[in-house]
N, C-alpha and C positions, 0 to 999 in steps of 0.2 A: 504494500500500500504506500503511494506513494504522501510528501507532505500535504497535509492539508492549509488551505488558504483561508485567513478569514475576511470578510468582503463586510464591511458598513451598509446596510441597507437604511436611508432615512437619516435626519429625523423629514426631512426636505427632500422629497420624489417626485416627481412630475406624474406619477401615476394615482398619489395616495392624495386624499383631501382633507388630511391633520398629522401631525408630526410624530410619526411612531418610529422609534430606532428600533433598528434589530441588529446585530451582529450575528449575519453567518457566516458558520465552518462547511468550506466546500471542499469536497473530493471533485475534481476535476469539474464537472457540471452539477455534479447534485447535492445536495443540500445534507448534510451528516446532525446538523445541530444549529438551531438558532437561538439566538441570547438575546428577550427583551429588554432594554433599558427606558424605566418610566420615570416621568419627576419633570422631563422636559418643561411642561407650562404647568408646574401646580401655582392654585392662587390662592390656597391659604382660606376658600368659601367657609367652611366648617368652622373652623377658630371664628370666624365672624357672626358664629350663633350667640354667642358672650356680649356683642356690641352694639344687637339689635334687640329692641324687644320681639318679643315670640310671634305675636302677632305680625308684625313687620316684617319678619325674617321668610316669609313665604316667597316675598320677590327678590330673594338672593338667592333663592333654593333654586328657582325658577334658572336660575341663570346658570348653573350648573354646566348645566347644555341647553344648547339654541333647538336642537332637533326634538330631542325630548324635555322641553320644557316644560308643558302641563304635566307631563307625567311624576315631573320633580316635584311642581307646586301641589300637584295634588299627593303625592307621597310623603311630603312631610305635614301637609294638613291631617290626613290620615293618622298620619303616626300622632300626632298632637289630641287632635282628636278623641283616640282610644287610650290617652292617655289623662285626658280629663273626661270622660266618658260622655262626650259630647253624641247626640243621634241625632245626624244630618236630616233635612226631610229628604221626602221618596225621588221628587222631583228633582234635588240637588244632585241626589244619585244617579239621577238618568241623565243628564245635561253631563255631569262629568265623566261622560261610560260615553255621550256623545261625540265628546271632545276627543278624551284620550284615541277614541278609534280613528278618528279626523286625524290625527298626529299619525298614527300607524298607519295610514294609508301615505300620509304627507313624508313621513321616515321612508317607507322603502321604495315610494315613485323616485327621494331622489337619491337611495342608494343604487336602485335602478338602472337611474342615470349614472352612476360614477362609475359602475361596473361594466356598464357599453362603453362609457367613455377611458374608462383605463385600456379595454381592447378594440380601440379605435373606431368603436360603431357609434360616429357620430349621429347618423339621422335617428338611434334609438336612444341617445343620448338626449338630446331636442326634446322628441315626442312625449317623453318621460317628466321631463320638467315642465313641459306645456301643461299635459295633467295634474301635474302638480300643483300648477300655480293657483285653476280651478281650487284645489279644496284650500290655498292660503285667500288665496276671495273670498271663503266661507269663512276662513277663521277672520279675516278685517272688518266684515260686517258684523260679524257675532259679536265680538272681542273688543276690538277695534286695533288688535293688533295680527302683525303677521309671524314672527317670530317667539316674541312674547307677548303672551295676553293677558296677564294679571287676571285669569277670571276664578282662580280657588280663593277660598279665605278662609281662617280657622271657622267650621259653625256651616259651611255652603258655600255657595258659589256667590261674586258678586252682582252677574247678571243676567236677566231670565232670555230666552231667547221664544219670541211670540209662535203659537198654533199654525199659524198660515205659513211664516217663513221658514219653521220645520219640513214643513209638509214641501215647499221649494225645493228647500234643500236637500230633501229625499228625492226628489224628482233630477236635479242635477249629477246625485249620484248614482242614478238608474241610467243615466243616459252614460256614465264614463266607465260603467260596466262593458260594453262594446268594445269602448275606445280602448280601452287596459288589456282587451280577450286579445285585441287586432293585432298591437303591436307584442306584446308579451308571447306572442305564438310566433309573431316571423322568430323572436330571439331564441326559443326553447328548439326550433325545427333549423334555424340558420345553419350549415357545415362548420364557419368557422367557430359559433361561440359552443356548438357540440364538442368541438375538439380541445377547445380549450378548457372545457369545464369536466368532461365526464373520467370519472377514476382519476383523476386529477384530485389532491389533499384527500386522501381518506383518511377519516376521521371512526375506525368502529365502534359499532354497540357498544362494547366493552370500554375501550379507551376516553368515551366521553364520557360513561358514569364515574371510571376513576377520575377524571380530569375536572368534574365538578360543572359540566359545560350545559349552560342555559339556553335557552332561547330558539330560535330557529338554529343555532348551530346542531342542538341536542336531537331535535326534533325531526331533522334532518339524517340521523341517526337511527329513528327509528323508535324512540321514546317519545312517548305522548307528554310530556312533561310542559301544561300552563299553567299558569298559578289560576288564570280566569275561571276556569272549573271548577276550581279550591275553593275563590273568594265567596264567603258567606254573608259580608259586609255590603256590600256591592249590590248590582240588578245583572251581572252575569247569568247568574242561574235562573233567569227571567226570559230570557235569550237563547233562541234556538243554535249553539254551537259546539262544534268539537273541533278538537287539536287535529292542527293540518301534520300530519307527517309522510313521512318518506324513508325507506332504506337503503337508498345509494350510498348513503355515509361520504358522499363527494362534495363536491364544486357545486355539481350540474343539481344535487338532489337542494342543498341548503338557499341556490335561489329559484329552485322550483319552489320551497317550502314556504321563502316570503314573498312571492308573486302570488299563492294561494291565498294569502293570509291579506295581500289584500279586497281579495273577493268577498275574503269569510268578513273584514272590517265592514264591507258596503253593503253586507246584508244584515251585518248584527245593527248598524245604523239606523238603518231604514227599519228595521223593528224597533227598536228604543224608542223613535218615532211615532210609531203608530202605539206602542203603551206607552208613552209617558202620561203621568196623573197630571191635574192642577196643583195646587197648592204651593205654599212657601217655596224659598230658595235659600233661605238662611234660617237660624239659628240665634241668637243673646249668647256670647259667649262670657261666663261669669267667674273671676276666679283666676288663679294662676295654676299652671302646670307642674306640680308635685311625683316625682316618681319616675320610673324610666318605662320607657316601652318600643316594641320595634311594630312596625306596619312593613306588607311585603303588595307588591306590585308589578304586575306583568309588562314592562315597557317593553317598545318594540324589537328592543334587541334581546330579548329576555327579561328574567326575573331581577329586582331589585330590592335591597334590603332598607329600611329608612328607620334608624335609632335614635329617641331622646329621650333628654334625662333631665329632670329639672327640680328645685329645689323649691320651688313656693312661691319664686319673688318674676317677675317683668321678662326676666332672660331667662334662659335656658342653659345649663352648664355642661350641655353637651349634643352635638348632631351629627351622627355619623353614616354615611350610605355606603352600603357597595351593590357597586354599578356592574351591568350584564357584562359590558368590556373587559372588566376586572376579571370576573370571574372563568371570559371564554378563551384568555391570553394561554393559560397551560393549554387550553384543546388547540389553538392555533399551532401551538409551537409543537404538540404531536402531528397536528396535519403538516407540516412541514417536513417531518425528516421522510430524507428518501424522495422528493420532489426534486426536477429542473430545475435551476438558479431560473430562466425565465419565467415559471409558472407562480413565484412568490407572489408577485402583485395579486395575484389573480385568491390564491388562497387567502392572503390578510382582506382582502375586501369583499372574500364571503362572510364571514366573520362581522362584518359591516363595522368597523371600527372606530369607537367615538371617545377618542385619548382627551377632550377637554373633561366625559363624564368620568372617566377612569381618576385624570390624576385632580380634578376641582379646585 
């Protein structure tokens, strides 16, 4: 055997759309071992639970990540929440089960996108983000934002979104069911993105339950594993759904598995829709946050964990999450060994990787 070479991959690639380093060990062309290195952009979010009050602290949770923002604001509302044993009403619960799925559709149209544009398929590129923008339209008129929307708050939501523009809104994503079939099938049937993805990063049954791997990476695998199922909290189990998976254990199966999930989002919507109750959207929140607690949540990249701990008084003395990135980095780094040095790009951005929510 001859020496092996180790190659810097990142933090700065013209393929990847956030700064993830890796250090690999190459045998000639293939890949023996990769080494991530995280820390690049941490900002220290968490320690700024201490400096905001609890309530306030929801739009820095938010900011976490840009993709998964709601999902942040509402996971540590949650976690807050069940830890002053706050009960949201019903309606709060259906508007935020509307949103978050609105995020999951908006997450993988424009991971999507980066994964046609990492292998040069720009017109699928395009078409992806064009879809996309449709449901950030939905979030500007809801919200009034497109990135972030400030709409959780400890107690509910702050804004109600009217019967008739629901009903819209269900109607526009009936119509981008089509448009999602149209293109999503030239890319799953294309020659080149088959060859670049299939038996490409295998990830087994096995090696993902050791590796602790969430989300569409797991799922992809062949494990049914959402938290959505779990949640008792929530109006999932209100909702006609089940866990998309697949057992390619590949490339080709894990964005088969989020192309599926955004079908399963446009249906579970459009139901939430047609049961959502009337009534309130908030809550009187009284009292301060005493005691610790975690709240878990299915964001688009998978499961996430959202910890506080609080002492009685305004702030909170402790906020801690881990994020699906965190958690899917060992399964990445076994889909790696024994790949092409070419095919890296292509395995880190199944994985759809979001290093702002990793290192916060």
């Amino acid at each position: 055997m001859g020496k092996h070479t180790v190659v810097p991959f990142g933090p700065q690639h013209p393929v990847l759309p956030e700064p993830i380093h890796l250090d690999l060990e190459l045998d000639d062309e293939k890949v023996v071992r990769a080494i991530p290195s995280i820390g690049y952009i941490h900002r220290g979010l968490e320690k700024l639970v201490e400096k905001r009050e609890f309530k306030e602290y929801v739009f820095i949770a938010e900011r976490i990540c840009g993709i998964c923002a709601f999902g942040h604001g509402w996971g540590y509302c949650k976690s807050v929440e069940g830890l002053m044993n706050i009960e949201i009403p019903l309606r709060a619960k259906y508007l935020r089960t509307i949103w978050h799925e609105l995020s999951r559709i908006h997450s993988h149209l424009l991971w999507l996108g980066l994964m046609a544009d990492g292998m040069g398929f720009e017109s699928l590129f395009m078409h992806s983000w064009r879809l996309r923008e449709k449901v950030l339209d939905i979030f500007e008129k809801t919200t009034g934002g497109r990135v972030i929307f400030s709409a959780c708050k400890i107690g509910g939501v702050r804004r109600d979104i009217e019967d008739s523009e629901l009903h819209g809104i269900a109607e526009i994503l009936r119509g981008m069911r089509d448009e999602v079939r149209e293109i999503t099938d030239i890319f799953f049937k294309e020659p080149t993105s088959v060859s670049r993805l299939k038996d490409v990063g295998i990830l087994s049954k096995e090696a993902a339950v050791a590796t602790c791997a969430v989300g569409p990476m797991v799922r992809a695998s062949g494990i049914p594993l959402d938290y959505r199922v779990a949640d008792t909290s929530g109006v999932y189990r209100e909702l006609n759904f089940t866990p998309v998976t697949t057992d390619t254990c590949d490339c080709y199966g894990r964005c088969w598995v989020r192309v599926q999930e955004i079908f399963a989002s446009l249906d579970m919507i459009c139901q939430a829709i047609e049961k959502i109750p009337a009534g309130d959207i908030a809550v009187p929140v009284k009292g301060n946050p005493n005691g610790e607690y975690f709240a878990r949540l299915e964001q688009p990249r998978g499961e996430a964990f959202y910890y506080v701990k609080g002492n009685n008084t305004t702030h909170l003395t402790r906020f801690r999450v881990r994020t699906p990135t965190n958690m899917n980095l060992p399964a990445m780094v076994e889909a790696l060994k024994g790949c092409d040095y070419a095919d890296v790009p292509m395995i880190v951005l199944t994985i759809d990787p979001c290093i702002s929510c990793t290192e916060r």
